[in-house]
mmCIF file of the N, C-alpha and C atoms, coordinates in Angstrom:
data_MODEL
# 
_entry.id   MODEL 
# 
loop_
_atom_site.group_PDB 
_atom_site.id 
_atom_site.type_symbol 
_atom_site.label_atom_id 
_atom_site.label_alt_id 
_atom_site.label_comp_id 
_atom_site.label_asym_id 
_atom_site.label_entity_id 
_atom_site.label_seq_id 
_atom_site.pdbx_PDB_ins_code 
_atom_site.Cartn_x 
_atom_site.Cartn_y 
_atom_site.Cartn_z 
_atom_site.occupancy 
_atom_site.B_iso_or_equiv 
_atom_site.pdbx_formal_charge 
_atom_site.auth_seq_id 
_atom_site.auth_comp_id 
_atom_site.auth_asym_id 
_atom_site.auth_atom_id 
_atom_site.pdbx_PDB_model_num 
ATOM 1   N N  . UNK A 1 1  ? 117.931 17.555  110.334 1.00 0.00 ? 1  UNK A N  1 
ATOM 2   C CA . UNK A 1 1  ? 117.873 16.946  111.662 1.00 0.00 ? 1  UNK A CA 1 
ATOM 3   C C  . UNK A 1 1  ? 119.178 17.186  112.438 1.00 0.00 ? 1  UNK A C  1 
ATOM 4   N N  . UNK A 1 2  ? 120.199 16.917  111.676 1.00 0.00 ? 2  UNK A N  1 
ATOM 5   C CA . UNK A 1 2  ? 121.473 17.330  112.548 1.00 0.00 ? 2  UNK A CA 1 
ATOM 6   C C  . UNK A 1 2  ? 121.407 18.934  113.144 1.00 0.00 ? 2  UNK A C  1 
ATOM 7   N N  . UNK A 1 3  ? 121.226 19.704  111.829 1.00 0.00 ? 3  UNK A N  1 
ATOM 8   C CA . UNK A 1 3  ? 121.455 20.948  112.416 1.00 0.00 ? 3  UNK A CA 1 
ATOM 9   C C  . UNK A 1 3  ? 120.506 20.995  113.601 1.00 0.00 ? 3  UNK A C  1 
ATOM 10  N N  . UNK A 1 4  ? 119.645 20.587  113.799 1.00 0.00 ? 4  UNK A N  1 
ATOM 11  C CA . UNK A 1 4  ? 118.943 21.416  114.963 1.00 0.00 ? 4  UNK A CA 1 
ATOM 12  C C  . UNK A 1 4  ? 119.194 20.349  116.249 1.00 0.00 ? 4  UNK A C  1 
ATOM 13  N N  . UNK A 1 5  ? 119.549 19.144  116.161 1.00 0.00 ? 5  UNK A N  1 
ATOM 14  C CA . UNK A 1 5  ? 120.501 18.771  116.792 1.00 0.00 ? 5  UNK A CA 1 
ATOM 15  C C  . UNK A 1 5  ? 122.025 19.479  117.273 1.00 0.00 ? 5  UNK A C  1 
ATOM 16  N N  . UNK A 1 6  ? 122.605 19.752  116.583 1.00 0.00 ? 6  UNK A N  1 
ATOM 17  C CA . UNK A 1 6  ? 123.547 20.793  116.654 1.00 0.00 ? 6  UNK A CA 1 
ATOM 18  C C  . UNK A 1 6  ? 123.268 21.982  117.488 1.00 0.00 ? 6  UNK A C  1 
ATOM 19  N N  . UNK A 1 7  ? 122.172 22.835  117.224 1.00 0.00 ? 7  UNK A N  1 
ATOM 20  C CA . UNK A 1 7  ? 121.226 23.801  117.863 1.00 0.00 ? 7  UNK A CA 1 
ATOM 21  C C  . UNK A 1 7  ? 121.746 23.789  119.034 1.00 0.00 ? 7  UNK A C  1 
ATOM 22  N N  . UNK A 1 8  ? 120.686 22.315  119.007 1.00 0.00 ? 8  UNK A N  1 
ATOM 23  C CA . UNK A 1 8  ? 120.290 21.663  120.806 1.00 0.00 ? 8  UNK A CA 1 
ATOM 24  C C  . UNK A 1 8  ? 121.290 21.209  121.375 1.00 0.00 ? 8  UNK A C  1 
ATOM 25  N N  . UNK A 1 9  ? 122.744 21.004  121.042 1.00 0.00 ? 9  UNK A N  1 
ATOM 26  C CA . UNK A 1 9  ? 123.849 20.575  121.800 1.00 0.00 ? 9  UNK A CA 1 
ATOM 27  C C  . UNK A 1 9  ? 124.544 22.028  122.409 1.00 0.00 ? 9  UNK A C  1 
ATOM 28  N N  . UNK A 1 10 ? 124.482 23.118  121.824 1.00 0.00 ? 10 UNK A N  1 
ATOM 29  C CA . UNK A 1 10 ? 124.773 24.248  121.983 1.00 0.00 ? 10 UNK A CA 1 
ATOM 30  C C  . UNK A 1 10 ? 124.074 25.219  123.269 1.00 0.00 ? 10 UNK A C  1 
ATOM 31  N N  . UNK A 1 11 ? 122.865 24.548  122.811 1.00 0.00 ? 11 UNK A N  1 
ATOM 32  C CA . UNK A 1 11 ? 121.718 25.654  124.025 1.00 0.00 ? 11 UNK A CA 1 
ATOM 33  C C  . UNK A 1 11 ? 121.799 24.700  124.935 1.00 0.00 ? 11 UNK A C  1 
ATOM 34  N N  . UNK A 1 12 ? 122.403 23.311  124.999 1.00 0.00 ? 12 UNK A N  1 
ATOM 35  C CA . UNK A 1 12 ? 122.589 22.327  126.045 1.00 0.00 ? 12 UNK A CA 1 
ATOM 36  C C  . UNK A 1 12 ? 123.655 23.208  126.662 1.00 0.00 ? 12 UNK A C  1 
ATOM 37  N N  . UNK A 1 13 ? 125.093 23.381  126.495 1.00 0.00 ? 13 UNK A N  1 
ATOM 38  C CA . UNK A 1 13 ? 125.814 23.504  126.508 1.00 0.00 ? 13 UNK A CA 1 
ATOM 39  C C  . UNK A 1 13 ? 125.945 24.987  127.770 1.00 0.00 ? 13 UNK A C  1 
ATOM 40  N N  . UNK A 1 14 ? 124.947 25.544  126.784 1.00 0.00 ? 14 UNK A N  1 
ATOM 41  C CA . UNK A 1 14 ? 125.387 27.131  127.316 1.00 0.00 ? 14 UNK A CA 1 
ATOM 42  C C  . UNK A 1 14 ? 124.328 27.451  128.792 1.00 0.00 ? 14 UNK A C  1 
ATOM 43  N N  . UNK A 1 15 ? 123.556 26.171  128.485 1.00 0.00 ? 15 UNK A N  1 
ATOM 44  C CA . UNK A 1 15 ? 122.808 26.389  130.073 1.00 0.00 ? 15 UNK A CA 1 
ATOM 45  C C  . UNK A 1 15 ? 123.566 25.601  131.250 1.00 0.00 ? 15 UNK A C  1 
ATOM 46  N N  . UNK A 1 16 ? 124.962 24.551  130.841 1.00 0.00 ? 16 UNK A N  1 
ATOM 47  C CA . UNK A 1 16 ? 125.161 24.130  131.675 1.00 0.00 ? 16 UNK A CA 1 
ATOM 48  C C  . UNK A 1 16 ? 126.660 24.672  131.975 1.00 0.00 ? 16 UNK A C  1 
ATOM 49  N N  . UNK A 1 17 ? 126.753 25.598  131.467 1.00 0.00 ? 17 UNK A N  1 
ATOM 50  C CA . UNK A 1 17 ? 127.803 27.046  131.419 1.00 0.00 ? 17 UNK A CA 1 
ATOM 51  C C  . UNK A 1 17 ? 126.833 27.802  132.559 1.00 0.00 ? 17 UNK A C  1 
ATOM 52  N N  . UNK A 1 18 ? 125.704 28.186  132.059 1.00 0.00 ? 18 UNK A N  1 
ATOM 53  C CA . UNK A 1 18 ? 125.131 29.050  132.899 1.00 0.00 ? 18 UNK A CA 1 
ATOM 54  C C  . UNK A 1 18 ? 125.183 28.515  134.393 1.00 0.00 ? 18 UNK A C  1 
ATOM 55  N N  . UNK A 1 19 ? 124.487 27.269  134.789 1.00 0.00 ? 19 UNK A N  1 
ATOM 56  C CA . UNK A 1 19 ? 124.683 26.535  136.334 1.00 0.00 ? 19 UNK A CA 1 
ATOM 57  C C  . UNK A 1 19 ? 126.138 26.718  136.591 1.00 0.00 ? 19 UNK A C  1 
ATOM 58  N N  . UNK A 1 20 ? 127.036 26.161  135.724 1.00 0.00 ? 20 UNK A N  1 
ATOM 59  C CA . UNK A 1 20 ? 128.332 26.406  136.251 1.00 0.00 ? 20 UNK A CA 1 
ATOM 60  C C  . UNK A 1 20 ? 129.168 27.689  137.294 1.00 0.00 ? 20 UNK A C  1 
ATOM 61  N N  . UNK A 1 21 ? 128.410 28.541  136.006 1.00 0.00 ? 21 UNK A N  1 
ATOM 62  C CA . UNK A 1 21 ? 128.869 30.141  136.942 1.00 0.00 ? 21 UNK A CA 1 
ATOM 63  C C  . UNK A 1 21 ? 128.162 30.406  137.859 1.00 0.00 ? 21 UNK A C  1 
ATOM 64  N N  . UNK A 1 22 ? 126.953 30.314  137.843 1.00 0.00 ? 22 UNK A N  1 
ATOM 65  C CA . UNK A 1 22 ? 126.229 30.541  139.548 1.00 0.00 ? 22 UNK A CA 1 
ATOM 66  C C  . UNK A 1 22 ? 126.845 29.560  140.574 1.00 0.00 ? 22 UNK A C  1 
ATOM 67  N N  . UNK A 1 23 ? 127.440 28.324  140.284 1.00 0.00 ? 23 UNK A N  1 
ATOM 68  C CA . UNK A 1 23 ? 127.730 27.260  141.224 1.00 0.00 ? 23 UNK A CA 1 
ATOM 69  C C  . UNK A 1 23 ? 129.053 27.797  141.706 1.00 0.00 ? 23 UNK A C  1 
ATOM 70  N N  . UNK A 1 24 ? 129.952 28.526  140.985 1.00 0.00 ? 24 UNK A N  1 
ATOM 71  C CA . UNK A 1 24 ? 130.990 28.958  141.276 1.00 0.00 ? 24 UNK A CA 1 
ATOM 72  C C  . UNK A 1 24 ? 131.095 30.149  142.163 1.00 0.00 ? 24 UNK A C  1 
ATOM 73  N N  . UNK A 1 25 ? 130.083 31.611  141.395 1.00 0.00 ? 25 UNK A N  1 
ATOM 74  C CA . UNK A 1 25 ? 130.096 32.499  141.862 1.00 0.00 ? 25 UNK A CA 1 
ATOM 75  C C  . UNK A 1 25 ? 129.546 32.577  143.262 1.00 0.00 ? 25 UNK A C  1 
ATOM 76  N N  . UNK A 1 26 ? 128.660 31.340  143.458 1.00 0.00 ? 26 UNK A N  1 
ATOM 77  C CA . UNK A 1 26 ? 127.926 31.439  144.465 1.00 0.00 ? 26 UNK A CA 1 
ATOM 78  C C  . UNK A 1 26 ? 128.764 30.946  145.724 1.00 0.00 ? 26 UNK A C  1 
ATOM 79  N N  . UNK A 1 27 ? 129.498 29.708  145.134 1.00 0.00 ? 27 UNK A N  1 
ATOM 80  C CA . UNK A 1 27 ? 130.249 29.213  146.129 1.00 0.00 ? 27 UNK A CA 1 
ATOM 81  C C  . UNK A 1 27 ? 131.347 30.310  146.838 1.00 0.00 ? 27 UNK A C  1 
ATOM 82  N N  . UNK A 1 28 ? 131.917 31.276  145.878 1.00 0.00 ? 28 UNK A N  1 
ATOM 83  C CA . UNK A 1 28 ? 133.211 32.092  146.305 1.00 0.00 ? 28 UNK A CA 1 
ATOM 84  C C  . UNK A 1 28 ? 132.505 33.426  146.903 1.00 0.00 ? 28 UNK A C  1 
ATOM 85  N N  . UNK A 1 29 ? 130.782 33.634  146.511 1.00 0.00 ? 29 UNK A N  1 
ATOM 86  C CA . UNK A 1 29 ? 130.686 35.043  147.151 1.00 0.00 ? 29 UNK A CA 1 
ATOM 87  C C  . UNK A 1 29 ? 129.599 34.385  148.615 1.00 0.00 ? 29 UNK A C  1 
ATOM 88  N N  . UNK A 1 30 ? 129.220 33.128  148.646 1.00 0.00 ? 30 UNK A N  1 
ATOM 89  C CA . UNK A 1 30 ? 128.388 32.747  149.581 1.00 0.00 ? 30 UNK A CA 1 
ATOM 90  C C  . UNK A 1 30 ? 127.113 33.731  149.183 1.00 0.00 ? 30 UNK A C  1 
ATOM 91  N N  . UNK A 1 31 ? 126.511 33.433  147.858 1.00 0.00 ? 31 UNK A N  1 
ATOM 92  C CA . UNK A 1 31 ? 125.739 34.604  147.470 1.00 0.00 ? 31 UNK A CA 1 
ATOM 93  C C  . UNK A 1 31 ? 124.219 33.490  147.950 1.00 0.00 ? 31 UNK A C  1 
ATOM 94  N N  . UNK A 1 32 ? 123.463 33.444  148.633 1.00 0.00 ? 32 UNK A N  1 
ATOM 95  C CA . UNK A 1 32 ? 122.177 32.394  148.630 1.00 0.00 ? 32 UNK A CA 1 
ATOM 96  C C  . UNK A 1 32 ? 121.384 33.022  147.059 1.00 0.00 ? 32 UNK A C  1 
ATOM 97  N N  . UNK A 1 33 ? 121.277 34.131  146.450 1.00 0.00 ? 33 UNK A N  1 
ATOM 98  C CA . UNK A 1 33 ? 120.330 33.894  145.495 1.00 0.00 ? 33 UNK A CA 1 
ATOM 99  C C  . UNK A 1 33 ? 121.140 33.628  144.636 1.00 0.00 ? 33 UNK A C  1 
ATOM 100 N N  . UNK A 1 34 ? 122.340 33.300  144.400 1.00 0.00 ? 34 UNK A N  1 
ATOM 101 C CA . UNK A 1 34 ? 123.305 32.121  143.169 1.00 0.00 ? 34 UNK A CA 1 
ATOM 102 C C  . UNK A 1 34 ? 122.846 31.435  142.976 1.00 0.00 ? 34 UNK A C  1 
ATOM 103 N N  . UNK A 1 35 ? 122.439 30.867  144.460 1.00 0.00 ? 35 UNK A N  1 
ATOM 104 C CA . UNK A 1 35 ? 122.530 29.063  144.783 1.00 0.00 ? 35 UNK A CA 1 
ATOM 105 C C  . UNK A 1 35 ? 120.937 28.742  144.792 1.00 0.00 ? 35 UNK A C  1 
ATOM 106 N N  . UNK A 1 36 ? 119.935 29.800  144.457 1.00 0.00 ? 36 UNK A N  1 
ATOM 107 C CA . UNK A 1 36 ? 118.874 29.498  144.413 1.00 0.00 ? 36 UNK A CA 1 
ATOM 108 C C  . UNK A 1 36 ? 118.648 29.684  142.697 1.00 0.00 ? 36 UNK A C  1 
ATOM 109 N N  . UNK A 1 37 ? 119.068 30.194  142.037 1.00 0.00 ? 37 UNK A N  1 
ATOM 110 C CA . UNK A 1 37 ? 119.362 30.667  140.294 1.00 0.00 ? 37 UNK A CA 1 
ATOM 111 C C  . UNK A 1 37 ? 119.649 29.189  140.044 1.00 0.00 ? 37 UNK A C  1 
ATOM 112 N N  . UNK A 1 38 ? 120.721 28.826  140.648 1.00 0.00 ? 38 UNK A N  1 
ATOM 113 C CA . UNK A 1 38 ? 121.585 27.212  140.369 1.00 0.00 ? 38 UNK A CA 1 
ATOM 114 C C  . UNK A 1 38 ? 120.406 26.320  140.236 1.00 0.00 ? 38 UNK A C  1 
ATOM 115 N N  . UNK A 1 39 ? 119.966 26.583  141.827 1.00 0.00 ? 39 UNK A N  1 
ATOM 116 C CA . UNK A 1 39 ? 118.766 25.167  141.630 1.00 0.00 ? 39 UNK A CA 1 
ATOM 117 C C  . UNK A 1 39 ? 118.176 25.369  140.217 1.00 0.00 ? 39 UNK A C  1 
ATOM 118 N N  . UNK A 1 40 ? 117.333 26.304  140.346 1.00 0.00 ? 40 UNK A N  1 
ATOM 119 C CA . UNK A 1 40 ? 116.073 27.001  138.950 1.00 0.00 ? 40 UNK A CA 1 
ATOM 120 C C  . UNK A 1 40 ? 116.733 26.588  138.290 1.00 0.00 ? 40 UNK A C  1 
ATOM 121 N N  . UNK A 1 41 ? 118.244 26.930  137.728 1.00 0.00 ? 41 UNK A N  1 
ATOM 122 C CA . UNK A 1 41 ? 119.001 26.735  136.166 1.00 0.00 ? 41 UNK A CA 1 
ATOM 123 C C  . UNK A 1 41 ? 118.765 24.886  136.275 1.00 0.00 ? 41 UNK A C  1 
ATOM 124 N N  . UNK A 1 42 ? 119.011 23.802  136.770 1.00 0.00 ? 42 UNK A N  1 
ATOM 125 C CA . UNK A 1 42 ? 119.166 22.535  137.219 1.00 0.00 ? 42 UNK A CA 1 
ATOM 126 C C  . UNK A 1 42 ? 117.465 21.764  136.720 1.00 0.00 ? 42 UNK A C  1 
ATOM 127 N N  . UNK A 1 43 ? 116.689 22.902  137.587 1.00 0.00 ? 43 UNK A N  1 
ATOM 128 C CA . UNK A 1 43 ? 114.820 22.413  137.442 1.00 0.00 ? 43 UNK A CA 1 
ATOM 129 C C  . UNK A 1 43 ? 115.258 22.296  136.106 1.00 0.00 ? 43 UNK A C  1 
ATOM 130 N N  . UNK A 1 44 ? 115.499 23.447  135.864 1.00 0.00 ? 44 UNK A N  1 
ATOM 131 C CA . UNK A 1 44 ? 114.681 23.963  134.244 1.00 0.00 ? 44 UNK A CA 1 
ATOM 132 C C  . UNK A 1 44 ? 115.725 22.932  133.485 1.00 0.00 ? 44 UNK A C  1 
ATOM 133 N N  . UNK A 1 45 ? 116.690 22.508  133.164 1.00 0.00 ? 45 UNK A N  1 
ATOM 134 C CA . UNK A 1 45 ? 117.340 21.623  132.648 1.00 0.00 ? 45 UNK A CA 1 
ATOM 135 C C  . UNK A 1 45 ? 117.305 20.294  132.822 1.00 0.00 ? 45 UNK A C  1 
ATOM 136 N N  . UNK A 1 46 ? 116.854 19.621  133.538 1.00 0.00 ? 46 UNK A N  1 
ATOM 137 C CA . UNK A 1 46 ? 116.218 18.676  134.284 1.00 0.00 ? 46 UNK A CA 1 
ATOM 138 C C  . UNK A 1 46 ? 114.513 18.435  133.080 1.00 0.00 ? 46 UNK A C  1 
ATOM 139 N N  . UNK A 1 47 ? 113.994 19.370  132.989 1.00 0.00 ? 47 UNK A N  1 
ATOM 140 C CA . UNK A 1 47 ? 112.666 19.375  132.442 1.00 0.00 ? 47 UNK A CA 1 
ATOM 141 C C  . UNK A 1 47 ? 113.162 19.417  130.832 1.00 0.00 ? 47 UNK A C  1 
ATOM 142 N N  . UNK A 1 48 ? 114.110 20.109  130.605 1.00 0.00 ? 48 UNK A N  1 
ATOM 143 C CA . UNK A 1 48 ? 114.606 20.114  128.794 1.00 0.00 ? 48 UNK A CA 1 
ATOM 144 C C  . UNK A 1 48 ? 115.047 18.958  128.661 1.00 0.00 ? 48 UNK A C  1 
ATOM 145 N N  . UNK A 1 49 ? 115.685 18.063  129.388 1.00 0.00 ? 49 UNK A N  1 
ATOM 146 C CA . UNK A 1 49 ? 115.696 16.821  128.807 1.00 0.00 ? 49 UNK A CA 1 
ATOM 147 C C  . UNK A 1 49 ? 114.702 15.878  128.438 1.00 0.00 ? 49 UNK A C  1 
ATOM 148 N N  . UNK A 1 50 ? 113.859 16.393  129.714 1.00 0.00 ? 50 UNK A N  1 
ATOM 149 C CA . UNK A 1 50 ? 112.636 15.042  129.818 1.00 0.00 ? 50 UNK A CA 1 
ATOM 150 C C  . UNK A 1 50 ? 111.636 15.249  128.715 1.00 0.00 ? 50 UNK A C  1 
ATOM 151 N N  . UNK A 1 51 ? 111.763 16.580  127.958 1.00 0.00 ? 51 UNK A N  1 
ATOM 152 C CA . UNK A 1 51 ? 110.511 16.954  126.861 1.00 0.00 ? 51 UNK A CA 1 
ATOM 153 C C  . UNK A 1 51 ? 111.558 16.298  125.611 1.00 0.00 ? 51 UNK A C  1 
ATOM 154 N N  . UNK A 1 52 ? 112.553 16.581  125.750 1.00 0.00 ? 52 UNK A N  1 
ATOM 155 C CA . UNK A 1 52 ? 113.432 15.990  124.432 1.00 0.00 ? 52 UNK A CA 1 
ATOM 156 C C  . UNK A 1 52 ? 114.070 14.548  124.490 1.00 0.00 ? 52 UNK A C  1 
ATOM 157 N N  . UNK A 1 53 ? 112.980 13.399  125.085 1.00 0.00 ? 53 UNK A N  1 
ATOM 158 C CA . UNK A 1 53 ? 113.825 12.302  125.266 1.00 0.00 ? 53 UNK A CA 1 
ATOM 159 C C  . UNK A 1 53 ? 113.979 11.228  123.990 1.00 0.00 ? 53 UNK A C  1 
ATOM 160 N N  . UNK A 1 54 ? 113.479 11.752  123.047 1.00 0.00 ? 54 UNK A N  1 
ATOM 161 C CA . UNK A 1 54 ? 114.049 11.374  121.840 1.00 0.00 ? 54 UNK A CA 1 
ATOM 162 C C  . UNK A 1 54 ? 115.817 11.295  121.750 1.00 0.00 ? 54 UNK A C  1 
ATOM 163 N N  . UNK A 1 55 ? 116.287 12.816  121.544 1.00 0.00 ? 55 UNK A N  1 
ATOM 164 C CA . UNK A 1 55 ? 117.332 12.934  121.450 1.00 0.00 ? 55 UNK A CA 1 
ATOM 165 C C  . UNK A 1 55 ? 118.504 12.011  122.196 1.00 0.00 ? 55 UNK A C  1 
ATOM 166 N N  . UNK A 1 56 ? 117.689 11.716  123.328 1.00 0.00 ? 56 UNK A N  1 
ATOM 167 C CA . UNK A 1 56 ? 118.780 10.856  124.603 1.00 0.00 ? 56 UNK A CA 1 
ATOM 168 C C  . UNK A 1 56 ? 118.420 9.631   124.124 1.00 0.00 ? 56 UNK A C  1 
ATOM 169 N N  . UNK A 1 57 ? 117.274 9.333   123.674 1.00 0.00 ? 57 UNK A N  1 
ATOM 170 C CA . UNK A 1 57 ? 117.236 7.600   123.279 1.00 0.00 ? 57 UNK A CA 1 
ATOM 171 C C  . UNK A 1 57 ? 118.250 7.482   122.374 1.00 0.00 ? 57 UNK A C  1 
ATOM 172 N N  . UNK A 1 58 ? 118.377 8.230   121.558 1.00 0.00 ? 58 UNK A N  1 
ATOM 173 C CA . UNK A 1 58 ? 119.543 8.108   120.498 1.00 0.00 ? 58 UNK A CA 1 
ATOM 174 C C  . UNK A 1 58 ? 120.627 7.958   120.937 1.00 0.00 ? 58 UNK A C  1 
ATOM 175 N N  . UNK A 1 59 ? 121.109 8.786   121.592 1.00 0.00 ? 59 UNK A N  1 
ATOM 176 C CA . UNK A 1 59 ? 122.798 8.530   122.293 1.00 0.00 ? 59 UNK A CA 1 
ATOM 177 C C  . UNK A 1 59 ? 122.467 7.255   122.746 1.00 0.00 ? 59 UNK A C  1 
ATOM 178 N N  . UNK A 1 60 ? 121.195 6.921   123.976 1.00 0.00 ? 60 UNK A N  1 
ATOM 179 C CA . UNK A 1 60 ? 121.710 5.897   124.741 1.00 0.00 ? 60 UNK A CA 1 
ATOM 180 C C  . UNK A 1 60 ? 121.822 4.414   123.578 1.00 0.00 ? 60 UNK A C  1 
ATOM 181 N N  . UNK A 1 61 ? 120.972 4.321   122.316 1.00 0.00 ? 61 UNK A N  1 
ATOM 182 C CA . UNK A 1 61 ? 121.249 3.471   121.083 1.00 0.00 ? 61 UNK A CA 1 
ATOM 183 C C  . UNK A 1 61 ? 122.281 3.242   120.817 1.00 0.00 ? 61 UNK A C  1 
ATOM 184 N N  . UNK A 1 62 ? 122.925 4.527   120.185 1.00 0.00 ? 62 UNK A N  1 
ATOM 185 C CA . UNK A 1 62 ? 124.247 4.793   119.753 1.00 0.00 ? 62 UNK A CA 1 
ATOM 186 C C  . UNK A 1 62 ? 125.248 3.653   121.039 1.00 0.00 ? 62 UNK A C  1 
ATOM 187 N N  . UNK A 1 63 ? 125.297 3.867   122.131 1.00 0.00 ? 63 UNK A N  1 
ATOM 188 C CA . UNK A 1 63 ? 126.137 3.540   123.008 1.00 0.00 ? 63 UNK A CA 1 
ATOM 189 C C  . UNK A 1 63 ? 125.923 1.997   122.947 1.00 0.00 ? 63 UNK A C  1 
ATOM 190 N N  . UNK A 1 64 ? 124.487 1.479   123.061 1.00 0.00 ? 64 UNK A N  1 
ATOM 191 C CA . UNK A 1 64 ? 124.272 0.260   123.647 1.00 0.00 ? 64 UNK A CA 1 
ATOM 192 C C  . UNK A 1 64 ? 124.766 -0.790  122.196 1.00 0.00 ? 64 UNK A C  1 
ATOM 193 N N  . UNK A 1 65 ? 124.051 -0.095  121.460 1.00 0.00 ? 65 UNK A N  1 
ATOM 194 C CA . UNK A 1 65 ? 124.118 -0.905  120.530 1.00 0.00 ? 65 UNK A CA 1 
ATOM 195 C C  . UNK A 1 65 ? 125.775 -1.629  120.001 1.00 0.00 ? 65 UNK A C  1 
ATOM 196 N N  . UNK A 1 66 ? 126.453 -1.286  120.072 1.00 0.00 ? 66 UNK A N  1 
ATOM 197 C CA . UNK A 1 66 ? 127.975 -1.835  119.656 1.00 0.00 ? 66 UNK A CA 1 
ATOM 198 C C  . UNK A 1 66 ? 128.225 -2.396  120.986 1.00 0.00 ? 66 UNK A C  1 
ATOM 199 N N  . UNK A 1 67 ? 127.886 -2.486  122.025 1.00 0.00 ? 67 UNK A N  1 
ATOM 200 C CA . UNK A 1 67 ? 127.910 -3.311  123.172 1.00 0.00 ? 67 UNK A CA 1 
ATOM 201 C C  . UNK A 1 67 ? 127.065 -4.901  123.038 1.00 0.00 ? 67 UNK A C  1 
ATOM 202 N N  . UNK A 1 68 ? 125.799 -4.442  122.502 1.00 0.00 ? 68 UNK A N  1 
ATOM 203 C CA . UNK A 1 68 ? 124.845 -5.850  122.276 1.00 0.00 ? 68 UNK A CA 1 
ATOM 204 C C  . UNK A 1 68 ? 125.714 -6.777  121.134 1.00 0.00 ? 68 UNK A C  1 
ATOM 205 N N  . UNK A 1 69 ? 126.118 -6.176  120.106 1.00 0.00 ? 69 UNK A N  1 
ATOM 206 C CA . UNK A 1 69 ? 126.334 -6.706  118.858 1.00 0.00 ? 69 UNK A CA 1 
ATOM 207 C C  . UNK A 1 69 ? 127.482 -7.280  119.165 1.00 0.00 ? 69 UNK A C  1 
ATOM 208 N N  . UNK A 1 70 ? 128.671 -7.011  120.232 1.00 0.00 ? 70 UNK A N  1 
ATOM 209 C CA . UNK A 1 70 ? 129.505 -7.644  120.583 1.00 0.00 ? 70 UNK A CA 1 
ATOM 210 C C  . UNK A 1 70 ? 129.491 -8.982  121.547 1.00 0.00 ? 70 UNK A C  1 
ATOM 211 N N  . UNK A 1 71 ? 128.366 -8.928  122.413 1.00 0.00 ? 71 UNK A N  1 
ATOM 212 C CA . UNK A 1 71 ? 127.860 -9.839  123.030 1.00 0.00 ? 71 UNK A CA 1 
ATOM 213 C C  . UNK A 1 71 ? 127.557 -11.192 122.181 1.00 0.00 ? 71 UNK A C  1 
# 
């Protein structure tokens, strides 16, 4: 389970590398199909979370939980 957790923090990672450089390149060349790649890269990452919301219930657990228990 970790490893492919692991996987998925990586291919997280490298798509939000990918938006990054169109957001950049686009901004410094005023390129419009950057900034239309950007959006698409954003959809499409936007939708990988929402199919994997397992994974995010977990973090948001992880987080809440040592907050409740202190309460």
């Amino acid at each position: 389970m970790k490893d492919s957790q692991s996987e998925y923090t990586v291919y997280q990672e490298a798509i939000l590398y990918k938006i990054d450089y169109f957001l950049i390149f686009g901004a410094y060349l005023h390129c419009y199909p950057c900034i239309l790649l950007l959006f698409h890269g954003l959809y499409y990452y936007i939708n990988l979370i929402s199919q994997d919301w397992r994974y995010f219930m977990q973090i948001i657990r992880h987080h809440l939980c040592p907050i409740m228990e202190t309460q």
